[in-house]
N, C-alpha and C positions, 0 to 999 in steps of 0.2 A: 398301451395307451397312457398307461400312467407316469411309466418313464418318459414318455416322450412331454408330457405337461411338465415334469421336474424340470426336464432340461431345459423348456422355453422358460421358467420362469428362473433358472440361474442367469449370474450375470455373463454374459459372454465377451470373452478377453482371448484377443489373436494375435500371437506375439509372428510378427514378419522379419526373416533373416535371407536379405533380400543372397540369391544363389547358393548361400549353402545354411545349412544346420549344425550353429556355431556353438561353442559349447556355452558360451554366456548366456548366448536366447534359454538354450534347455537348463541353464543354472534358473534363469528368472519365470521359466513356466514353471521348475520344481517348486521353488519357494510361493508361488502366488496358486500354486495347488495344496501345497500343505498349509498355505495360511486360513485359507476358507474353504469348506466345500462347496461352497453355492457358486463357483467359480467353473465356467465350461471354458476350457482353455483347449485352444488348437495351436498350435507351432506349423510355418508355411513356410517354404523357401521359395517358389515359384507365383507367378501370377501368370494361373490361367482362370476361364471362367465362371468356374466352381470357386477359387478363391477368391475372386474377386465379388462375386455376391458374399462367400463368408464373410470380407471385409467390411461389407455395408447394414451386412445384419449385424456387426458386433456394437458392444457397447464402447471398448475400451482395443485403440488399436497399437500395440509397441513396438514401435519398428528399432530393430536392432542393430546398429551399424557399429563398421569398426574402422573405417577408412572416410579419410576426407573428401575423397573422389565419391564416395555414394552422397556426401550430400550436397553436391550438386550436379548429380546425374538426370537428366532429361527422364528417362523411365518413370524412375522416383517421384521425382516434382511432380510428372501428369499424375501417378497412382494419388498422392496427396492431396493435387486438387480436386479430383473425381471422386474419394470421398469425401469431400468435405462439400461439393455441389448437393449429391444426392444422398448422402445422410448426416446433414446437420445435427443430431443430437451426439454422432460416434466422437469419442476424445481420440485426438491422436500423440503420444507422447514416443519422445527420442531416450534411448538408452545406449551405454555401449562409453568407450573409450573416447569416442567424436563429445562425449559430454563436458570433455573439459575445456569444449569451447564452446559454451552455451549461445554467443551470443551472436555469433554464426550463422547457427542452425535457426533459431529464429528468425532470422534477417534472408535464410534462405526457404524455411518449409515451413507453410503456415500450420504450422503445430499447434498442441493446446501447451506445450510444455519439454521441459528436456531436465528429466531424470539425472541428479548430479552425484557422481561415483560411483557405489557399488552398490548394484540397482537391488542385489535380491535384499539388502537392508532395509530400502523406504519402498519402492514400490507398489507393496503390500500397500501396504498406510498410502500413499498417493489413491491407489485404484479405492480405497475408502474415503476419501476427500481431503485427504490431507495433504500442506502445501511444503510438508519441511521435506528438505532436497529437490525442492523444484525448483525449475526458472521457466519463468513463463513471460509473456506482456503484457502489460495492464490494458487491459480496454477503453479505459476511461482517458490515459492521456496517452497513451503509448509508450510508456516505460519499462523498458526491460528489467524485471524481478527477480531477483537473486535469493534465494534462502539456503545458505548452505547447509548441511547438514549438521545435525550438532554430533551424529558419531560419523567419522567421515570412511572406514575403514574399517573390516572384519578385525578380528583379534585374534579368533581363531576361524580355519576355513572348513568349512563342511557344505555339504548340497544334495541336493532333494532334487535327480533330474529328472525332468520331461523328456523320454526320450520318444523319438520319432519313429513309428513302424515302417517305414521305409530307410532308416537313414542308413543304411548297409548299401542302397543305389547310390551313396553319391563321395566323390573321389578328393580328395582334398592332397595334391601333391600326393599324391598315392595313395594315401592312408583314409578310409570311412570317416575318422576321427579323431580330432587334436582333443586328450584329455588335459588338465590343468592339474599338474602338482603341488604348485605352489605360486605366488604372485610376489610381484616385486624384484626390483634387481638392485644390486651393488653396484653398478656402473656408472660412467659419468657422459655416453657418447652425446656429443650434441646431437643426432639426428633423430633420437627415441624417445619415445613419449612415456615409456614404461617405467621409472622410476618416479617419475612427475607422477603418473596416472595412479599408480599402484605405491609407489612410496619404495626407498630405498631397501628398507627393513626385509626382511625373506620370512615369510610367513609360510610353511608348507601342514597341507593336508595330513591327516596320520594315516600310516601306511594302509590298516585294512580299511581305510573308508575308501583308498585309492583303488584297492582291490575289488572292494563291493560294485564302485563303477563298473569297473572292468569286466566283471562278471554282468551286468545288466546289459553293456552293451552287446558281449557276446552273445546273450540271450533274445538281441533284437535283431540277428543275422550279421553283425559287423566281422569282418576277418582282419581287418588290416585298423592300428591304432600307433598314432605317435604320441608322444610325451612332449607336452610344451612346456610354459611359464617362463620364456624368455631363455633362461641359461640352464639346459637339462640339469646340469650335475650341482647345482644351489639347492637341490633339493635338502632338506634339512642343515640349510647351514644357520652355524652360530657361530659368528667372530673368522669360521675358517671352513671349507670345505668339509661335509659328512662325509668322505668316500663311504665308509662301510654302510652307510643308509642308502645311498644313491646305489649302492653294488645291488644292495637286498632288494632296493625297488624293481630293478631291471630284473632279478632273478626271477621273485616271485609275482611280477606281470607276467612273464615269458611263459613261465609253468601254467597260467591261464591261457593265454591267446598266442601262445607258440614263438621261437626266433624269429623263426622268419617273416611272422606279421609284427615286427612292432620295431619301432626306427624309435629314435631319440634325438630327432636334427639339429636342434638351435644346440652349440657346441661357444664356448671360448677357449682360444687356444691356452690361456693364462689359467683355466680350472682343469686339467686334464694330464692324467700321470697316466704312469705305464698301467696301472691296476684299472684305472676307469674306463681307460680305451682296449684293456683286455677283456675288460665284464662287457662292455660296449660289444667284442666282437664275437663272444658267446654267446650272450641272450636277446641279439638285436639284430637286423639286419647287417650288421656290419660295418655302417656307414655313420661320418660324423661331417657337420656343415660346418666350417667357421666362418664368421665373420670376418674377411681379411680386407675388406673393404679397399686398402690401395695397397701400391709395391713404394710409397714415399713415405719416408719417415715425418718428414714435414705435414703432410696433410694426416697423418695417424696422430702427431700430436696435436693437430687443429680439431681434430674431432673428439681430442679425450678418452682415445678409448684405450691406453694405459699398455699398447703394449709395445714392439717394436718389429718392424721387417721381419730381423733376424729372430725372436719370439716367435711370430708366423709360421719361418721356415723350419725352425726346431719342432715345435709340435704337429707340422705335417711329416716331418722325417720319424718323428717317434711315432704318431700314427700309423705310419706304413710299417714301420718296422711290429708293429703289434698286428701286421695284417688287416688293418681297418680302412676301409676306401675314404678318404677326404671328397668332399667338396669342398666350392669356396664363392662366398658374395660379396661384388666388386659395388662401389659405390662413383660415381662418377659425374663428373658437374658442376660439383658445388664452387659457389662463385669465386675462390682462394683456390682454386687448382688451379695449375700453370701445365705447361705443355710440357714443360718435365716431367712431373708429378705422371704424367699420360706415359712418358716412355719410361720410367722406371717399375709402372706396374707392370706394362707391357714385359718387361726384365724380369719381372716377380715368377709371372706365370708363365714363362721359360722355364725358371729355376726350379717353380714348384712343380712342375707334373701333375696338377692335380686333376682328377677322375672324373671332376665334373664342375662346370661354372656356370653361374649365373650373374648377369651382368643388369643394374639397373643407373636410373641416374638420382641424382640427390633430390629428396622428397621434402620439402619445407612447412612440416608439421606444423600446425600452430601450436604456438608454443612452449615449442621445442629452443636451442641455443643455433641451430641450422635457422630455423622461421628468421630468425631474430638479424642470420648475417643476409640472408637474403633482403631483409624487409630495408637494411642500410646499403644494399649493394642497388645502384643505378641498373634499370632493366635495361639499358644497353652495353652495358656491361656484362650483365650476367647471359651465362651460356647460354641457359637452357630457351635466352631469346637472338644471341647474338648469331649474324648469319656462319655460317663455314665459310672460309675462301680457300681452304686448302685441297687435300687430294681427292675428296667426295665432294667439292664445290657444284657440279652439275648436276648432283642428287638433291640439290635444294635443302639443304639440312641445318639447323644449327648449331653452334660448337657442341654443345653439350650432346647432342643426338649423332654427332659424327665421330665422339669420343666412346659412346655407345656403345656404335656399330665397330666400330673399329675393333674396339678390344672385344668384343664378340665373334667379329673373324677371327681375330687373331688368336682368340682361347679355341676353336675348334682345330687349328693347327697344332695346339700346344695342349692338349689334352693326354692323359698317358695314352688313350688310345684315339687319336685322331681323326678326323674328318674329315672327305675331303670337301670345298667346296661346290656346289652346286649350283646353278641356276637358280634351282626351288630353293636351297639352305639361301644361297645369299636373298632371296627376295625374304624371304620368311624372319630374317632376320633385321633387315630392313627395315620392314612392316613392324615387327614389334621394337624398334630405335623412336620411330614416325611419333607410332601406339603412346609411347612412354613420355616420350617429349612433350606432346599434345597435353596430355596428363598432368605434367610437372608444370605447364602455364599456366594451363587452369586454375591450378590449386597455388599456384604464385598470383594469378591475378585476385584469385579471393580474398589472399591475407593483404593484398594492400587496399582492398575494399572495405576491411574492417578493420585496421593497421589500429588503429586509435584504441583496440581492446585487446591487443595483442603488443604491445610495445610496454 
């Protein structure tokens, strides 16, 4: 009975990571558990029942998001309004990478606030009263509140997680769980938010705290674990590539959680030698993703991302020849594509063979330098609203959705091991062209909804 009086009289904080259990929510339950004990913290990825009462008994609600499409998703807005009907005293604050666009998120969830950068820094001090890194609106005249942080960035990374006794049930592109090595990237693509978000600089963990993870999550039933941070092999760079750090990483996680449970997907073809795609196919599933985004050199250098075609094709042929399966992810849509640009990738992924593809259309972050060409491109100009009139004209589709689909049939032909089409494949593929398109409006009609804070 006594425990149970402690625990009502803690303050109760439920961090919500709306379908999965991201590794930031359990970065910011670690840190807001070691900062106080009087802190009863639950981490939730679903809303059923039972959580949805825990959300209205809590004091303090932090929903975790990392995509633009969660904040203004239908589910969400009603979860938001419902507690704030019937528990008026619970705060509800925003965290996550959607934070660097604060002004957004207010203007879309009536929030108390939205946590600005890296949350497990202020947080803590927020959930105590404090206002430094928040943005909030003023009640009094309605002005959106800005306090930036005055440290805006770790210096060094370390974490204290909350890990979830269930999180072994739930599948993320295969894997139980994306660990974070390291934050930040060297890159300049316009379409990512990750160097804006996280800062050019490569800040990485030291290896046995990456270990210790790895060991806890094992210990909470997880079998299968990928290595994130944007570009696997940055892991300890300074001025140039660690190989031998990045080798030792993959080694000694492996000898934890086995080869065959641990992938290391996000790849750049421009970071990767014979040595990294050989340690790659000893201590990893085998497999490396690159970003190949198009088969035109023109739209490779409209996006910045520094490398070329023929770069592309050389680091999938050295891939294979190191026995390492490629994938590859196409980007498609963006408002400077021409129907060239369409049949030279279409050419690409002929030439590459590659193992496996995933095709999406161009996603106009706010801001990002993509937000920015969209927010000056005429929406009847841009695909992702303009009709199709060509050879999917009676599917009702828009350019951008029928450029989609397109090279989505056409990679299941061009795969090293092929596909054939189907009735179900082509409807399935369809449905997620439709899925993505819808998607890409949305979040196109938002940023010109707030265009004035994003320009």
């Amino acid at each position: 009975m006594k425990n149970n009086n402690k625990n009502n009289n803690k303050i109760k904080i439920t961090i919500y990571s709306p379908n999965y259990y991201t590794y930031g929510a359990m970065v910011i339950g670690g840190a807001l558990q070691k900062s106080n004990t009087k802190y009863n913290i639950k981490l939730i990825k679903n809303i059923d029942d039972n959580n949805l009462k825990l959300l209205l008994k809590s004091d303090f609600v932090l929903l975790s998001l990392y995509s633009t499409s969660q904040i203004i998703d239908e589910n969400l807005k009603n979860i938001v309004n419902f507690i704030k009907r019937k528990s008026k005293n619970t705060k509800i604050f925003v965290g996550g990478p959607v934070s660097a666009y604060p002004e957004i998120i207010l203007g879309e969830l009536p929030v108390d606030g939205v946590i600005i950068g890296e949350g497990e820094l202020i947080t803590p001090n927020i959930i105590e009263g404090s206002k430094e890194g928040l943005a909030y609106r003023d009640i009094n005249n309605n002005e959106i509140i800005i306090n930036t942080p005055k440290l805006k960035k770790l210096e060094t990374l370390h974490a204290d997680l909350l890990i979830p006794n269930n999180i072994a049930n739930q599948s993320i592109r295969g894997a139980n769980v994306y660990i974070e090595t390291h934050r930040g990237c060297i890159g300049n693509c316009t379409f990512c938010q990750v160097p804006k978000f996280f800062g050019k600089e490569i800040r990485s963990k030291p290896l046995d705290e990456v270990l210790n993870e790895v060991k806890q999550f094992k210990k909470r039933g997880v079998k299968r674990i990928a290595i994130s941070g944007g570009t696997g092999s940055l892991y300890n760079f300074k001025k140039e590539v660690n190989k031998s750090m990045f080798i030792e990483l993959l080694e000694e996680v492996s000898n934890i959680i086995g080869a065959k449970n641990l992938s290391v997907p996000d790849m750049r073809v421009d970071y990767v030698d014979e040595d990294t795609l050989n340690a790659i196919k000893k201590y990893t599933i085998g497999w490396v993703f690159f970003g190949l985004e198009s088969g035109s050199d023109n739209i490779l250098k409209s996006m910045k991302k520094g490398v070329s075609v023929k770069k592309n094709l050389n680091s999938i042929e050295l891939a294979k020849q190191c026995s390492v399966k490629v994938g590859g992810s196409f980007i498609v849509g963006a408002p400077n594509e021409k129907e060239i640009d369409h049949l030279l990738t279409k050419d690409f992924i002929v030439d590459a063979e590659l193992d496996d593809i995933f095709v999406s259309m161009a996603e106009p972050i706010p801001k990002t330098e993509l937000c920015n060409l969209v927010l000056d491109t005429d929406i009847k100009n841009n695909p992702s609203f303009k009709p199709h009139n060509g050879q999917y004209k009676k599917l009702n589709l828009t350019e951008g959705e029928a450029r989609c689909f397109d090279l989505m049939l056409h990679s299941e032909n061009w795969k090293s091991n092929p596909n054939m089409i189907t009735k179900q494949l082509y409807s399935i593929l369809l449905n997620e062209s439709k899925k993505d398109g819808k998607n890409i409006r949305n979040i196109t009609e938002l940023i010109f909804k707030y265009d004035k804070y994003l320009i």
